[in-house]
C-alpha positions in Angstrom: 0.0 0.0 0.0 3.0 2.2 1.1 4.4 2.1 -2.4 1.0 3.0 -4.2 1.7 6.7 -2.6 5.2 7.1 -4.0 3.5 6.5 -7.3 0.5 9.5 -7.1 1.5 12.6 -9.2 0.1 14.6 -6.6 -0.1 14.5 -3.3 -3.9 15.2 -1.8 -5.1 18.0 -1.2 -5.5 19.0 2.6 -8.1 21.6 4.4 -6.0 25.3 4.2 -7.7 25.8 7.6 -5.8 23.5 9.0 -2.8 26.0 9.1 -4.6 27.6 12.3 -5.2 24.4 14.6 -6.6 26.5 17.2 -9.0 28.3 14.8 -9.0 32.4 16.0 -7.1 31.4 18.5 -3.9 30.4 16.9 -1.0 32.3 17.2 1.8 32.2 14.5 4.9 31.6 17.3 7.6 29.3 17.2 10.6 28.8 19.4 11.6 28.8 23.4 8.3 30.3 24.5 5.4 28.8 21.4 3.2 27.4 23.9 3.2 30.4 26.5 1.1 33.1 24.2 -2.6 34.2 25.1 -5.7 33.4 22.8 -5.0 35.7 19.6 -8.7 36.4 19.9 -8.4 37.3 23.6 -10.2 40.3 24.7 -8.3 43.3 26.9 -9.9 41.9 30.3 -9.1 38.2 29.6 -5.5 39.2 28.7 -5.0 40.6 32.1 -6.9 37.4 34.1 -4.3 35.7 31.8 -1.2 37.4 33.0 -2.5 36.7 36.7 -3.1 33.6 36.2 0.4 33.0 34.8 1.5 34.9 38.0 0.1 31.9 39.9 1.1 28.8 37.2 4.4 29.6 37.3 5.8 31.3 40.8 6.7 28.2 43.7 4.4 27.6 46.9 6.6 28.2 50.0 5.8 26.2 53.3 3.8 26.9 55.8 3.4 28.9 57.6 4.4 32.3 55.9 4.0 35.5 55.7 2.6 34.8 52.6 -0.6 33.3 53.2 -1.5 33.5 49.4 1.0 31.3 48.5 1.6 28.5 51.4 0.9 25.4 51.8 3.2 23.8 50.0 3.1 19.9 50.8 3.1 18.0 53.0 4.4 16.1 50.2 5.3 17.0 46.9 6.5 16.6 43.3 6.9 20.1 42.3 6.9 23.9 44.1 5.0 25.0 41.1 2.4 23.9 37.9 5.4 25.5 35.7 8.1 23.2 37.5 6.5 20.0 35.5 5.0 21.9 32.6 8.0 24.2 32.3 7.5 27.1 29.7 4.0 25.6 29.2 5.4 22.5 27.5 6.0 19.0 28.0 7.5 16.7 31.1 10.6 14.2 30.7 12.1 11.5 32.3 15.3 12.2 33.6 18.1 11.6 31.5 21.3 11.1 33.3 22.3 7.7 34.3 24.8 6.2 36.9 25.3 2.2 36.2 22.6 2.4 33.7 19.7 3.8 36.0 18.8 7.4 36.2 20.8 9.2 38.6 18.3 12.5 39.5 14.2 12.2 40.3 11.4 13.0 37.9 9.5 16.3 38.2 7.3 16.0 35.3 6.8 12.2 35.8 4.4 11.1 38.4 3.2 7.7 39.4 -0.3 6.6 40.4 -0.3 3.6 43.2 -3.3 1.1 43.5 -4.0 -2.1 45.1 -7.1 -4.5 43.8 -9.4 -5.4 46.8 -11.4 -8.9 47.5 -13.7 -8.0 44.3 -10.8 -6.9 42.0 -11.7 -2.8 42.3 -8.7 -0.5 42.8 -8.2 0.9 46.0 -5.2 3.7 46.9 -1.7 2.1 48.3 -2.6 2.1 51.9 0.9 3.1 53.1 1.6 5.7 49.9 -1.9 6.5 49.1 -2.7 7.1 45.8 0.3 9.0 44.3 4.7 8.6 44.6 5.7 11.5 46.0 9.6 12.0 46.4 9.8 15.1 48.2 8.8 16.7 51.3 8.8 19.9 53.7 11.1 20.1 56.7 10.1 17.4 59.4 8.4 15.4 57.5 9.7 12.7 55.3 10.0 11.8 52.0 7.9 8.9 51.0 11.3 7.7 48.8 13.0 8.0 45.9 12.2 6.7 41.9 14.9 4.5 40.0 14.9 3.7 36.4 16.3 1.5 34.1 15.6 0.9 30.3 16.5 -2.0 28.3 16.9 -1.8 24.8 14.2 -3.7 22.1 15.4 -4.3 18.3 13.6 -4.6 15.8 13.7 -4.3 12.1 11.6 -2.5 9.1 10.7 -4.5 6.3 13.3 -3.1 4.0 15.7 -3.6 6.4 16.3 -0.8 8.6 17.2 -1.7 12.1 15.7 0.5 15.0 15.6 0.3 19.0 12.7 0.9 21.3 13.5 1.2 24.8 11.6 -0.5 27.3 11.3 1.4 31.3 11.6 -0.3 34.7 10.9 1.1 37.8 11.7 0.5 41.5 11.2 2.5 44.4 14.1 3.0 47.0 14.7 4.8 50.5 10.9 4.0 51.0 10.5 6.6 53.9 7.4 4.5 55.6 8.1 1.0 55.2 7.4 -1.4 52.0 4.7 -0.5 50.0 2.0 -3.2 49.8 3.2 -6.4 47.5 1.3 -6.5 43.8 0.8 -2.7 43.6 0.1 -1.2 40.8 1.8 1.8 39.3 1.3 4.0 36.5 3.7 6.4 35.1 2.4 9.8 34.1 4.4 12.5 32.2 3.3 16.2 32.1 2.4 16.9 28.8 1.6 20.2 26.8 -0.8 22.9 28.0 -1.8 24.7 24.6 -5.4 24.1 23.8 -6.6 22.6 27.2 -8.9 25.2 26.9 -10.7 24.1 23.6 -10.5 20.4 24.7 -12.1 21.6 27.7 -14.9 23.3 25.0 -16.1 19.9 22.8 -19.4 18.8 24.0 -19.9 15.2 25.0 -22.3 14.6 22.1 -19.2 14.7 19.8 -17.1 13.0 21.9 -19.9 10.2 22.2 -20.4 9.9 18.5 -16.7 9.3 18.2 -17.4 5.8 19.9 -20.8 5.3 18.1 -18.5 5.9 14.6 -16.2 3.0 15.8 -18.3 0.5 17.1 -19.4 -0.8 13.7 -15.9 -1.1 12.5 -14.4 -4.6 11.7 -11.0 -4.1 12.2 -11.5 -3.6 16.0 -10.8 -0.2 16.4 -13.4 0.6 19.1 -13.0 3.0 21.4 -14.7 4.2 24.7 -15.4 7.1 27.0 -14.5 6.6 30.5 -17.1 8.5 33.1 -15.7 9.7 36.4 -17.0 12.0 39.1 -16.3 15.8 38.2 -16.8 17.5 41.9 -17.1 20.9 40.0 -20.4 19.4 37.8 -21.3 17.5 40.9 -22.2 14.6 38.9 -20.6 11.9 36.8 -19.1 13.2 33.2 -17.1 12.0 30.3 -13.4 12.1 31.1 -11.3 14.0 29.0 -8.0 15.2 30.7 -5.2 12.8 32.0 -3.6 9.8 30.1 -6.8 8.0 31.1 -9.3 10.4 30.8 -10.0 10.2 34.6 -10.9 13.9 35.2 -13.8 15.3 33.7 -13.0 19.1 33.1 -10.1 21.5 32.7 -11.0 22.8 36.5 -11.6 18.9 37.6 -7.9 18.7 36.3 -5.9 21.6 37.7 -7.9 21.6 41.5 -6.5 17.4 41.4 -3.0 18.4 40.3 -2.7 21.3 42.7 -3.5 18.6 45.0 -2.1 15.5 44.3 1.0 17.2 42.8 1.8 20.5 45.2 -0.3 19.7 48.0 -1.8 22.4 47.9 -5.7 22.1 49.0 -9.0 24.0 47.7 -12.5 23.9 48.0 -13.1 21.0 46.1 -10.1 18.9 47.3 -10.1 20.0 51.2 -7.6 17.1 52.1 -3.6 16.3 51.7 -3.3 12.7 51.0 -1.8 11.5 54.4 -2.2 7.9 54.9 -2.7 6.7 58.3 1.1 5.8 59.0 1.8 9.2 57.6 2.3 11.0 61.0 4.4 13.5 60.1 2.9 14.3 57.3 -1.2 14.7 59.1 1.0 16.8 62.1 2.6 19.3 60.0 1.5 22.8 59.2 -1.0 23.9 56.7 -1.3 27.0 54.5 -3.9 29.8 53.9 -6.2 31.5 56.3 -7.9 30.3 59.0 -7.7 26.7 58.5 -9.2 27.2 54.8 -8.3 26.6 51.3 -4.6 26.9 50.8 -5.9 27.9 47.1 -9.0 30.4 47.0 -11.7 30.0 44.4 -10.7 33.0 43.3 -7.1 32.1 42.1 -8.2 28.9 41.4 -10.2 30.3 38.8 -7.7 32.7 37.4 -5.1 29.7 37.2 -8.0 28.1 35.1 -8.1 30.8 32.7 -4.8 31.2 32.1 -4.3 27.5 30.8 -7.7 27.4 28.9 -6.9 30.7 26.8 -3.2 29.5 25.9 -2.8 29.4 22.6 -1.9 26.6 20.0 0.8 27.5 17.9 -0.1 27.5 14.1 1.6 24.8 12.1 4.8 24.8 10.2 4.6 23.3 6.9 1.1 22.6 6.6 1.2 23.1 2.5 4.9 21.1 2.3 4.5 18.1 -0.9 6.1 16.2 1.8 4.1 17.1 4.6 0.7 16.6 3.1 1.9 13.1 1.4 2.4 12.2 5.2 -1.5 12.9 6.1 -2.4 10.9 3.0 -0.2 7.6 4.6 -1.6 8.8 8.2 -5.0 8.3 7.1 -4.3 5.3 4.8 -2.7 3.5 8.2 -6.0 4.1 9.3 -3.7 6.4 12.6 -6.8 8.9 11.9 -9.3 6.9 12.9 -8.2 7.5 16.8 -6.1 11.0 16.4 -9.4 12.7 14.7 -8.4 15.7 12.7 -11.3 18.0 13.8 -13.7 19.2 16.2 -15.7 22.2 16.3 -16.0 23.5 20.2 -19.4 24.4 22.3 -20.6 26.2 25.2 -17.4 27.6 27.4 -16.8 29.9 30.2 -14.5 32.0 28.0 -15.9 33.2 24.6 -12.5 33.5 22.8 -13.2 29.5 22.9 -16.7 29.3 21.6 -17.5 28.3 18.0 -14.0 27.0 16.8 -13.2 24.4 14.1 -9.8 22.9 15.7 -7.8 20.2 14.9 -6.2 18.4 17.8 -6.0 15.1 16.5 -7.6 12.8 18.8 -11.2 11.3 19.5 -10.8 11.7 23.6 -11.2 8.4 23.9 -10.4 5.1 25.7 -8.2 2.7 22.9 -6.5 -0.5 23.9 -2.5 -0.1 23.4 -1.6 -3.8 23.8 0.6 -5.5 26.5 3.5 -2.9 25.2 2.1 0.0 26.6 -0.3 -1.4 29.8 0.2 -0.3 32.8 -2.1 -2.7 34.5 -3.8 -0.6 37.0 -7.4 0.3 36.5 -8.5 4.0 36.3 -12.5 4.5 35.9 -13.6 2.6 33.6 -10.2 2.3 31.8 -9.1 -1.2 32.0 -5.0 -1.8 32.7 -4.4 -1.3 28.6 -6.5 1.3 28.0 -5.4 4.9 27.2 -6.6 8.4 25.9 -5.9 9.3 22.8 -3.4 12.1 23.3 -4.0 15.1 21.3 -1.2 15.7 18.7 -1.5 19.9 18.2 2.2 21.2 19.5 3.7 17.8 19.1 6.8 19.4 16.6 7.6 22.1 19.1 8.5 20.2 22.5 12.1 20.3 21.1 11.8 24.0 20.6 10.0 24.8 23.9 11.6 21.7 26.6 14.8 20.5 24.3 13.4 16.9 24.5 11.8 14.3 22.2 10.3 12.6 24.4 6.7 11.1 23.6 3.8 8.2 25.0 2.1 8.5 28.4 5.9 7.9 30.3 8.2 9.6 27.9 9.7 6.0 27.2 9.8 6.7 23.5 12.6 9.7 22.0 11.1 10.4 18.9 7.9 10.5 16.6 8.8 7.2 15.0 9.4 5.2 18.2 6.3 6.8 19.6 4.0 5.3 16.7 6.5 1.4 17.0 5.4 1.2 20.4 1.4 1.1 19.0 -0.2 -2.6 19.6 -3.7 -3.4 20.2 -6.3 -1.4 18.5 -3.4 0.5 16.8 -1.1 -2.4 15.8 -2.2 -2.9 11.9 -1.1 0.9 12.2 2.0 -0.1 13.2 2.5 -3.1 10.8 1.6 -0.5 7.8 4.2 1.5 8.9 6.6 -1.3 9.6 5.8 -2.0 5.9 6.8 1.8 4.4 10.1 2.5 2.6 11.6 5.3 4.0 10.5 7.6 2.2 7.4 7.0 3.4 8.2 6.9 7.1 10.2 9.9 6.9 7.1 12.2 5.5 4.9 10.5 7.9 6.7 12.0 10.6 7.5 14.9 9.0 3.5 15.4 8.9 3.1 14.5 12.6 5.9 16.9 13.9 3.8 19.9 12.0 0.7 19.6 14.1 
């Protein structure tokens, strides 16, 4: 099939539009700060919420207590001071790269890990000891709940003309465990940070089009079926399709940032009132917390100008988008079938901001639940998304993390360094993708990726 392209006088055609992914919001930015622009469409009053907001992203939370009550809190237990110290310059996470002896010799920032244990009936349950999320740093007198290790070990594998390539497959451990072992079978999921342009549009697709994604798919014979997980939002009050997260287990772009503040900072609000201190977490229920009066450590009110800022960053316009080469590459994405999950378009609904109302955007992905294969699986349960099970991430930005973060690094735990290692490490739903593109000369792969990298 691969050759059949190399033979067409003419590549086809693509939708001009598609230059602006964002719609009116695009901005035409490249470079060290792409991701970090307002809306282009953004009125005087929402630039200013903006630049507050930022304010808040992107300056650390100090301990408590302070003389700074609007910014401590910090902990008990954290992963990073700031939303900016995992999504730094807006942009994408990484694992660390340095290694000692083969394993990585500093701790992940951008990189989380989600713990669960299965009860009597098979349902996950948090870690009892390390509750529901690895945490590898901690304010003064209280510990650490230990430190993250990895190791990699090289794959091989070869294309069918020939070419060798490596994938590179992670390992984890947990050392210097700070309350004793964690509970034997837990499962963990690796999460990397990824890219905050157009968070804000996601946010804006009604469920009707996300749910007609899965009715589309479910008369498909080649078993490309996907599904919407449903979790709790606590900002709906009610049960919603999940959108955000590698599993789609938060249901709005406030569900999202209130958890990660949380979960992430430790830093508490309305909606999540509680730092996750497990039982034999002494130090960690004893020590000081932020804000006034026993309250919120974040307000509503700067909750809500956090919100803003990441809903009304832009998404840079594409580079390339009329290239021969470039648009050759959508023809063999879309003849691999890769469209299918990473949908081109959406046109948003109702939001909160009207810069975001009304716009035909193409992120490239359905928002929902695919099997990955055993490759990818994590094994741990998240909703309704079984241990193999992931979001389709959306693709807009994808040729600008170099730019921005000066990394390469791709999938749900930044195990794969390129685009083309990325799409390898599809199985599952996705694997007759991958065997079409194990198939291409490389000419072929190489305007494949050239397509992917100018979303």
């Amino acid at each position: 099939m691969a050759v059949a392209w190399l033979a067409l006088a003419t590549p086809p055609t693509i939708d001009t539009s598609e230059e602006k992914p964002g719609g009116d919001t695009t901005v035409f930015e490249e470079g060290l700060n792409a991701f970090s622009f307002p809306a282009a469409n953004l009125d005087e009053e929402g630039r200013t919420n903006f630049a507050i907001g930022n304010s808040f992203f992107r300056r650390n939370w100090v301990e408590a207590p302070s003389s700074t009550s609007a910014r401590d809190g910090l902990g008990p237990h954290f992963i990073a001071r700031s939303c900016g110290g995992c999504h730094v310059q807006d942009g994408r996470g990484a694992p660390p790269n340095t290694f000692k002896n083969g394993i990585t010799a500093e701790q992940p920032i951008g990189l989380l890990f989600r713990l669960s244990v299965l009860d009597a009936q098979g349902a996950p349950q948090h870690e009892p000891t390390y509750g529901e999320q690895f945490t590898n740093s901690a304010v003064q007198d209280v510990r650490p709940e230990g430190k993250v290790r990895i190791r990699y070990t090289e794959l091989p594998g070869q294309f069918a003309d020939g070419t060798r390539y490596s994938l590179r497959q992670p390992h984890y451990r947990f050392t210097d465990l700070g309350y004793g072992p964690m509970q034997p079978g837990t499962l963990v999921s690796p999460r990397i940070a990824p890219q905050m342009p157009g968070v804000g549009l996601i946010d804006a697709i009604t469920e009707a089009d996300i749910l007609a994604n899965v009715q589309q798919q479910a008369g498909r014979s080649d078993g490309i079926h996907g599904m919407a997980n449903r979790v709790f939002n606590p900002f709906a009050g009610k049960d919603v399709v999940g959108r955000f997260g590698w599993k789609a287990n938060t249901g709005s772009l406030a569900h999202q940032s209130a958890a990660a503040f949380n979960g992430d900072i430790g830093i508490t609000s309305e909606k999540f009132p509680r730092e996750d201190c497990t039982p034999k977490q002494k130090d960690c229920a004893a020590a000081p917390r932020g804000g006034e009066k026993g309250g919120s450590e974040i307000d509503n009110a700067t909750l809500k100008k956090v919100i803003q800022y990441q809903a009304t960053l832009a998404v840079p316009a594409r580079r390339g988008y009329d290239n021969v080469d470039v648009r050759r590459g959508q023809a063999l994405f879309a003849q691999a079938q890769c469209a299918v999950c990473h949908r081109p378009s959406h046109t948003t609904g109702a939001s909160a901001f009207p810069s975001l109302r009304g716009q035909k955007i193409t992120p490239y992905t359905d928002l929902l639940l695919h099997d990955m294969g055993k490759g990818l699986a994590d094994g741990r349960p998240d909703g309704l998304a079984n241990g193999q099970q992931w979001r389709t991430p959306p693709l807009w930005g994808i040729g600008l993390i170099p730019d921005v973060n000066n990394h390469s690094f791709l999938l749900h735990d930044g195990r794969a360094r390129n685009t083309l290692e990325a799409i390898l490490w599809h199985g599952g739903e996705a694997d007759a993708a991958r065997q079409e593109v194990l198939k291409m000369p490389k000419a072929d792969r190489d305007a494949l990726v050239k397509f992917v990298n100018s979303l």
